[in-house]
C-alpha positions in Angstrom: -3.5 -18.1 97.9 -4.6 -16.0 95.1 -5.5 -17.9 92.3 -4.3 -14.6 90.0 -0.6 -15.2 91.8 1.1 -17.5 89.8 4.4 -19.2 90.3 7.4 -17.6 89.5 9.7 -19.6 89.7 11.9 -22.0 88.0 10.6 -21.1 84.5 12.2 -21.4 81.5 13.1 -18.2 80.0 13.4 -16.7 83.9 9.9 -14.9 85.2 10.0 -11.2 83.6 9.9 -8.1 84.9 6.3 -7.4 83.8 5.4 -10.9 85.5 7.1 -10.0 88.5 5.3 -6.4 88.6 1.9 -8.1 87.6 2.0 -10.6 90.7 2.8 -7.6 93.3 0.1 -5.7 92.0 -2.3 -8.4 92.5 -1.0 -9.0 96.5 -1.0 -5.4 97.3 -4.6 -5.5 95.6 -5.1 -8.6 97.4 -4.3 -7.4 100.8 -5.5 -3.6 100.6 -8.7 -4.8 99.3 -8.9 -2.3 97.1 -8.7 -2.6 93.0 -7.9 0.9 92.7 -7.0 2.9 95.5 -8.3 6.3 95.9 -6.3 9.6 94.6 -5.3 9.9 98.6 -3.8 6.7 99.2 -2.5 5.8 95.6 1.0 7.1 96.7 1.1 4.5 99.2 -0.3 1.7 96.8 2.1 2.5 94.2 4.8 2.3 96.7 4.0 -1.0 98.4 3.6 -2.4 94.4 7.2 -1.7 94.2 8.5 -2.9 97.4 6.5 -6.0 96.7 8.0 -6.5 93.2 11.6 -5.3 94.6 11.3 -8.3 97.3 9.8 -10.8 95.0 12.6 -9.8 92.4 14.8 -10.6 95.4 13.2 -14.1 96.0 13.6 -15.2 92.9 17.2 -14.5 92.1 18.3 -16.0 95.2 16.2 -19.2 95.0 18.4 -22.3 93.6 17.2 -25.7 93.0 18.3 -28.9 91.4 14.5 -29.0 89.6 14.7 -29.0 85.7 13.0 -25.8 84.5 9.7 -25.8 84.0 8.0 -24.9 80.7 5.4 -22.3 81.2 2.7 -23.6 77.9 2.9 -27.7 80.1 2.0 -26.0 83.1 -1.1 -23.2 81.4 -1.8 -26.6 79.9 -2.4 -28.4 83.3 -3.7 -25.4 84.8 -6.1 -25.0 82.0 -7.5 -28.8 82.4 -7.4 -28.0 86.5 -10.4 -25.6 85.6 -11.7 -27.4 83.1 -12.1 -29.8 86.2 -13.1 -27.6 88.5 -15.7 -25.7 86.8 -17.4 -28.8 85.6 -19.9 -29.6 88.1 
């Protein structure tokens, strides 16, 4: 997975728009290989973006769980000492 993804969902306030847009971004980007598309194919970019975000947007509002929220500074937390972790060696 890409480490820029992050989870979405179960969050407490719910994931916002901008998150939502910022995670398709970094799929299409992801799976296009391409940062920034060139001027001929940016149409298409820009269009899976928002079928990506519209789907994910989906996802999220449909998905239902018995999981209390999670809040979002505990988990940068634990991410953060993850790394920490990680880039240690």
């Amino acid at each position: 997975m890409c480490r820029n993804i992050r989870v979405l969902h179960n969050f407490e306030p719910p994931a916002t728009s901008d998150e939502v847009q910022a995670a398709a971004l970094q799929y299409v980007r992801k799976v296009s290989g391409a940062a920034k598309p060139s001027a001929a194919n940016q149409a298409a970019f820009d269009q899976a973006v928002a079928a990506v975000a519209a789907a994910t947007r989906e996802l999220l509002d449909a998905l239902v769980t018995t999981a209390p929220p999670k809040d979002r500074e505990a988990e940068a937390a634990k991410a953060k000492a993850r790394a920490a972790e990680r880039y240690a060696r």
